[in-house]
N, C-alpha and C positions, 0 to 999 in steps of 0.2 A: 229483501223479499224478492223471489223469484217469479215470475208469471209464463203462465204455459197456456195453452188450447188445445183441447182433442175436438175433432173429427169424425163422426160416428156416421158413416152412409147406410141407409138402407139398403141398398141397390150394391154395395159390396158383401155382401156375405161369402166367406171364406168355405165354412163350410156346414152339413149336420154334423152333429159332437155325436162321437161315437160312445156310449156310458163306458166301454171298457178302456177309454182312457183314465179313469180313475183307479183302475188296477192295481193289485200290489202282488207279494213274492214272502212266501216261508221257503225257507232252506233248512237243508238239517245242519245249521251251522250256529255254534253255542247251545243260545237258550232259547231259540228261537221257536223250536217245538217242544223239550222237555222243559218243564215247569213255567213254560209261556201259553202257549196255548194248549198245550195235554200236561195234565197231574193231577193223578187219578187217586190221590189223595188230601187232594185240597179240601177244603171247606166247599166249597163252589162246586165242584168239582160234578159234571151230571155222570147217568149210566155210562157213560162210555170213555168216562174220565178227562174231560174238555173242561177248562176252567167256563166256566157261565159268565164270570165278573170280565175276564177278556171277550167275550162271542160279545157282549152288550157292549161294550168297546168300541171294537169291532164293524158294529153293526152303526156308530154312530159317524161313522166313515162313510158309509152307504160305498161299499167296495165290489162290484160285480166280476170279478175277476183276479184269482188266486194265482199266481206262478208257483209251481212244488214238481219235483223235490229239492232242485239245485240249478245253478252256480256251479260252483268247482264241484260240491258233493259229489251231483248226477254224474261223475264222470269216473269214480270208481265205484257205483252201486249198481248194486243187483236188487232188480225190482221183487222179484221173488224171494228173498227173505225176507219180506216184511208182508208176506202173507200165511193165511192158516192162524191157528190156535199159538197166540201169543206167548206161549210155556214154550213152545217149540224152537221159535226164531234163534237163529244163531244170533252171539255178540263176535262183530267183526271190528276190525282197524278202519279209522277214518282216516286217508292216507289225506285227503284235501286240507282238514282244518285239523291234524292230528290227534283227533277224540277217539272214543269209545262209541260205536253204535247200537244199541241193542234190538233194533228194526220193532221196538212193541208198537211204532207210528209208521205203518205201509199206506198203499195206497187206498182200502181200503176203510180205514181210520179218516184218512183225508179228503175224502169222498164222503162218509158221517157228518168230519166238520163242517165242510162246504154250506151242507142241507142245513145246518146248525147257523150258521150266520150270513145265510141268504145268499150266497154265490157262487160259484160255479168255475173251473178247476182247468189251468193252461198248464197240459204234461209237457214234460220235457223227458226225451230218450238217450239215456245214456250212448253216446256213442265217442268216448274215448275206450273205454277196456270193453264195453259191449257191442254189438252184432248187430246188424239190419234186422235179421232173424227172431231175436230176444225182442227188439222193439216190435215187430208183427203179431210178437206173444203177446205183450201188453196191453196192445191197443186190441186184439181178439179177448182177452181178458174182462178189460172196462167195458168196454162197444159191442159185441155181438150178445144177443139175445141169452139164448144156450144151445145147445147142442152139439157142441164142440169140445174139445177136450179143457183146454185154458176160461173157456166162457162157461163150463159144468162146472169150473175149479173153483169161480168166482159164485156161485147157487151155493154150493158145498156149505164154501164158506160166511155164508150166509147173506148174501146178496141176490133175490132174484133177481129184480133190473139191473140194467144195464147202468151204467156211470153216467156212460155217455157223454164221456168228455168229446169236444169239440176243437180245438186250439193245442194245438202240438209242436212242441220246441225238436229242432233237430240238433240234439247235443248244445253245449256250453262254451263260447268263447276259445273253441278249438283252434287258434292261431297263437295263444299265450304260452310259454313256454311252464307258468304256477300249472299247465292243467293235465292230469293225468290224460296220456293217451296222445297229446299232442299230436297236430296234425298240419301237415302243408297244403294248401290250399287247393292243390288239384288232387291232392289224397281226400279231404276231408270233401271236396264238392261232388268227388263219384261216390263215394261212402254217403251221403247226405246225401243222392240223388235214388241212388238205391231203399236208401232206406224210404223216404218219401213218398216210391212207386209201390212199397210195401203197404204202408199208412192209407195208404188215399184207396188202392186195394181191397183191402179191409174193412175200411169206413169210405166212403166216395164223399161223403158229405165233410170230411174236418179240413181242418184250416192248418197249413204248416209255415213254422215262420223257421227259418233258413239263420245258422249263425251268420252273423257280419264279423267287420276287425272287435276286436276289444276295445279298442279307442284309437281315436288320430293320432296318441302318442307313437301309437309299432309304425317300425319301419316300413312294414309292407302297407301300410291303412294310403291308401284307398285302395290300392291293387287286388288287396287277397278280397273285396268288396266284388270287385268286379268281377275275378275270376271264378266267385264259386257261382254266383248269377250266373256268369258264363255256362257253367254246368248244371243248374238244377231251375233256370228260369220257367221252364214250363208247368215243373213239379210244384212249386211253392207259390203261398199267397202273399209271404211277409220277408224280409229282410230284419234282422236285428240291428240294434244300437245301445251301448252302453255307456250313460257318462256320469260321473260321481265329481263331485266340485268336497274342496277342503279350503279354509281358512288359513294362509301362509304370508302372514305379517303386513298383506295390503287390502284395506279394505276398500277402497278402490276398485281391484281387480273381482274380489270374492262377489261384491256386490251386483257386478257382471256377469258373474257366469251363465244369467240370462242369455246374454248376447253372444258367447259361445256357445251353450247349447243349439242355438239357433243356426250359427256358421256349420255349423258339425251335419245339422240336418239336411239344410241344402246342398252340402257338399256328397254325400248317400241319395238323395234325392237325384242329385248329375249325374252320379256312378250307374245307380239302378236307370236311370232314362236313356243313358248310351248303350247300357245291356239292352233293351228294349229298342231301340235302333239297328242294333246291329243283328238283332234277330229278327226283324220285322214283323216284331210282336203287337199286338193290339192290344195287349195286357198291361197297366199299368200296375209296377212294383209297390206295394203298401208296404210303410214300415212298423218296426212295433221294437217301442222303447223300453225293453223289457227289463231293464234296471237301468235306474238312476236315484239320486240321492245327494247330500251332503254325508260326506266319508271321511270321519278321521286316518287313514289309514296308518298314519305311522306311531299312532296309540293302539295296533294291532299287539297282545299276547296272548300267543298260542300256549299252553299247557298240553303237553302231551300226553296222550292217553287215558284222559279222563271222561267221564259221562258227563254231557253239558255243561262246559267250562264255559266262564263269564267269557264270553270274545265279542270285540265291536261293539261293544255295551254306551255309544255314545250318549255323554250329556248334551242335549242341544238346547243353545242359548238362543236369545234375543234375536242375534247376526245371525244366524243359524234358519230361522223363521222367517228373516226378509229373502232371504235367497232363496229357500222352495217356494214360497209365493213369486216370486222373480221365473224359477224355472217353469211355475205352472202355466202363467202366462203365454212363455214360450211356446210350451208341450198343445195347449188350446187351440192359441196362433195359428199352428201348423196342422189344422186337423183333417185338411184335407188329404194329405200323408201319411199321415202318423194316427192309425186308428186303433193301436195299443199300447198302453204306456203303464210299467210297475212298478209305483215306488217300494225299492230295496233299502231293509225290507220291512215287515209290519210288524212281530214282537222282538222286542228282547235286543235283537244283531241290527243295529243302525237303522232303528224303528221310528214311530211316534209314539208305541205303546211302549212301556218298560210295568215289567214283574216283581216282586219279592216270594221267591220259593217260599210257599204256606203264607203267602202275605197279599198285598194288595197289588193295584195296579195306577200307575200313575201317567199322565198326557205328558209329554212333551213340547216344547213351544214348537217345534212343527206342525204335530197332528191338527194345530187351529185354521192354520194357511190351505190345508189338505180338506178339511175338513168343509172349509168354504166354499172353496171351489169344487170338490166335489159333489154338495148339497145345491149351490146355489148356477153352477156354470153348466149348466144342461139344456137341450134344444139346438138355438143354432148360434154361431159364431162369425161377428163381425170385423172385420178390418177397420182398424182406427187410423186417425194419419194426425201424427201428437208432432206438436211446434214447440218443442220444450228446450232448455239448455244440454247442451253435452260435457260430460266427465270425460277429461282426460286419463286414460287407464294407461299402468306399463304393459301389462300383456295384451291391450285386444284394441291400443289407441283411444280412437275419441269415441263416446258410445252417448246413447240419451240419457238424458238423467232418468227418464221416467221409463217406466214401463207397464202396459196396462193389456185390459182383457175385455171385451165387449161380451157377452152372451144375452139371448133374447128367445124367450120361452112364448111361442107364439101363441100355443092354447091358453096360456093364463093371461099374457099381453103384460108380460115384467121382464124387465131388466136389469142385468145387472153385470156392475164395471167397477173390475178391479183393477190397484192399481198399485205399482211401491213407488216411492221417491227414494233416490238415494244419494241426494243433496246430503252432506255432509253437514254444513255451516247455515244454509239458511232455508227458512219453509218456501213453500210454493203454493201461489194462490193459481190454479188451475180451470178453467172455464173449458164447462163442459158442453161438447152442442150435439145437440138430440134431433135438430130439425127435421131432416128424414122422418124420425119417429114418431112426430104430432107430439104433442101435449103432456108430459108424465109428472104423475107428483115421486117425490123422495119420502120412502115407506121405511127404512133401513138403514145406516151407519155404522160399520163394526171398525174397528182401529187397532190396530196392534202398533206399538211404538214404547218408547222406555228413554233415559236416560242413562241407564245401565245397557253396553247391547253387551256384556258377558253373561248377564240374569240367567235365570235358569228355573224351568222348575223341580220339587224335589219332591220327598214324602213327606217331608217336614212343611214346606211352603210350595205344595202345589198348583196354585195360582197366581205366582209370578207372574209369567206373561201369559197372560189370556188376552182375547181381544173384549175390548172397554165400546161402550154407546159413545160415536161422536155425534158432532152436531149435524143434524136433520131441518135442510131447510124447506120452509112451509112453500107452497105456491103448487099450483098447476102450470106446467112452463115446458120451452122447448130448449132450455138451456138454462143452465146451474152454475154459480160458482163455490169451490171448495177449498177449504184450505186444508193442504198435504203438511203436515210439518215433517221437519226432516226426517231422513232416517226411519222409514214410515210403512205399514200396507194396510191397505184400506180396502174394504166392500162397499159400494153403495147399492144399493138395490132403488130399482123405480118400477112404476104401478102405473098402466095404461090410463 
């Protein structure tokens, strides 16, 4: 039996939790839009052709912030065919994930849905094959009132209001060589600076997040990080980051990827604060984690040229659900940075939700971890100081075993700490201390854990892993003890 101690100060709080850290991402990639969230001949299916049975989904994510249209997509799309009278759209080549597109899902379609399941819509502008110019059209399109040519076009077609999107991506991962358009970092930083001066323009009021590296894997990460900062620090509110964890034969390692995500952050956190020095800026860099996930990637099959072909259709198991609970942790932790975060992505393409064309919809053992902490981790976020054992990991050394999450909702006077173990061999009896906090009773216990960590859920046995009632101990107290058993994530919630 292991024994650990957390730490909970009042007098540390890290930060306000920003709600759009619970964000997520549709792409036009697979099934992600056709027959996941549009299919306009479903049973469900409302006036506008939106499945109902995913919006209620959806909706039980409590998710205020959509990323659309892409990923690699945005990078050879044209916003303008997927406007006007749905007969008309052309069907063009998806050159990114090699499908068929038929644009009947534009912007706005996606702007319907938004209104349809409570949140509210992070564009992102094409700029691998498109233009500063085309993105000015877009955002005059969604954003201005009318009276304009592109903002009449948006009335026409049957939109009086405005969108009025707020949050605006400047292109995709433009340092990857998968991304149409590719671009060198002093190419893409005056192209994204341009275009930015366009955006803000247009609307003074939105918020521009700035591509970053794709990951610490390219050769250039951190540099091309710094560089395009270099170029566009004054234009932009946000930095991007994207990092995707896979299962590759150490569970050990995978169980960590907490602990990399977190290195990855501070390391953009230096980059962006030197840019910021060196400009003798007052401005501090916010980031925004605008895909992350568990990604099986090398169970990628592309079919070419087909309408919504199954891609990225991951099963996620057991192991699968201790690691997004592991990374939300993380993503929390950091909130004082990190004030947008989207897990990639929400139907169908390396979701929590999964579809059956003309059929149901089924949870994922992630969507429970997501779903937690996005219901329950709101308000503000405390810094914990945990005395627990460390795992010896091959990629990232010695790390804690534990990892957990403090949040504390001051108008209600609840809290709540989350937490995984990922002791392998034996449980952890963990003593909790609240003293800062006065007095709380323990109102809540939710657990997710198994014997099986391949489990899975299906349509056949959709309740696999869900999380189970642990035990709730009684008292009014300033301090708790719990037992984690191994291989484990836990909610507890407490009650002023």
């Amino acid at each position: 039996m292991k024994k650990a101690t957390c730490y909970i100060n009042r007098h540390q709080k890290i930060a306000d939790i920003d709600d759009r850290l619970y964000g997520s991402f549709i792409e036009h990639m697979g099934r992600a839009v056709y027959t996941g969230i549009y299919e306009p001949d479903h049973a469900s299916a409302d006036d506008h052709g939106f499945r109902t049975d995913v919006i209620d989904t959806v909706k039980e994510l409590k998710v205020p912030l959509v990323r659309d249209p892409g990923g690699n997509f945005l990078s050879g799309y044209n916003w303008k065919d997927g406007i006007g009278p749905q007969s008309e759209r052309p069907t063009r080549l998806d050159l990114a994930w090699q499908s068929l597109e038929d644009n009947s899902f534009g912007i706005d379609e996606f702007y319907d849905w938004t209104k349809a399941v409570e949140t509210t819509g992070m564009i992102a502008v094409n700029l691998g094959t498109g233009t500063p110019a085309e993105a000015g059209q877009l955002i005059e399109y969604c954003n201005i009132k009318k009276g304009t040519y592109w903002s009449d076009l948006r009335v026409k077609n049957g939109h009086e209001e405005p969108h009025d999107f707020k949050v605006w991506c400047l292109g995709n991962e433009m340092d990857g060589p998968w991304q149409i358009g590719q671009l060198s970092a002093e190419d893409y930083g005056k192209k994204a600076r341009e275009t930015g001066k366009i955006l803000k323009w247009v609307d003074p009021d939105v918020e521009l997040v700035l591509c970053g590296s794709s990951g610490k894997e390219m050769s250039t990460f951190p540099e091309w990080d710094m560089t395009v900062l270099d170029h566009c620090y004054n234009e932009v509110d946000y930095i991007s980051l994207h990092r995707y964890y896979e299962y590759n034969d150490s569970l050990k390692d995978f169980l960590a990827s907490y602990y990399d995500l977190d290195e990855f952050i501070q390391i953009i956190k230096s980059t962006a604060d030197y840019v910021k020095a060196k400009h003798r800026s007052d401005k501090v860099m916010m980031l925004s984690l605008d895909e992350w996930n568990v990604w099986y990637m090398k169970d990628m099959n592309l079919k070419r040229w087909q309408q919504a072909p199954a891609i990225a259709e991951d099963v996620y198991n057991l192991m699968d659900a201790l690691v997004v609970g592991g990374l939300l942790c993380t993503i929390i932790n950091n909130a004082d940075r990190v004030k947008i975060a989207c897990l990639a992505q929400l139907v169908n393409a390396l979701s929590p939700i999964h579809t059956e064309p003309n059929g149901g919809v089924l949870r994922h053992s992630t969507f429970y971890p997501f779903k937690q902490v996005s219901t329950y981790g709101r308000g503000e976020v405390y810094r914990s100081i945990m005395d627990c054992d460390a795992i010896v990991t091959e990629k990232f050394g010695s790390v804690p075993s534990l990892q957990s999450l403090t949040t504390y909702d001051s108008n209600e006077g609840s809290l709540s700490y989350f937490v995984l173990n990922t002791e392998e061999s034996d449980d952890t009896v963990l003593t909790l201390d609240f003293q800062e906090f006065g007095n709380m009773k323990m109102i809540d216990h939710q657990v997710i854990m198994g014997d099986d960590l391949y489990a899975f859920n299906s349509f056949e046995t959709p309740l696999k892993v869900v999380p189970v009632t642990g035990h709730i101990e009684d008292g009014v107290k300033s301090s708790f003890e719990v037992m984690l058993p191994k291989l484990s994530w836990h909610i507890f919630r407490f009650q002023k």
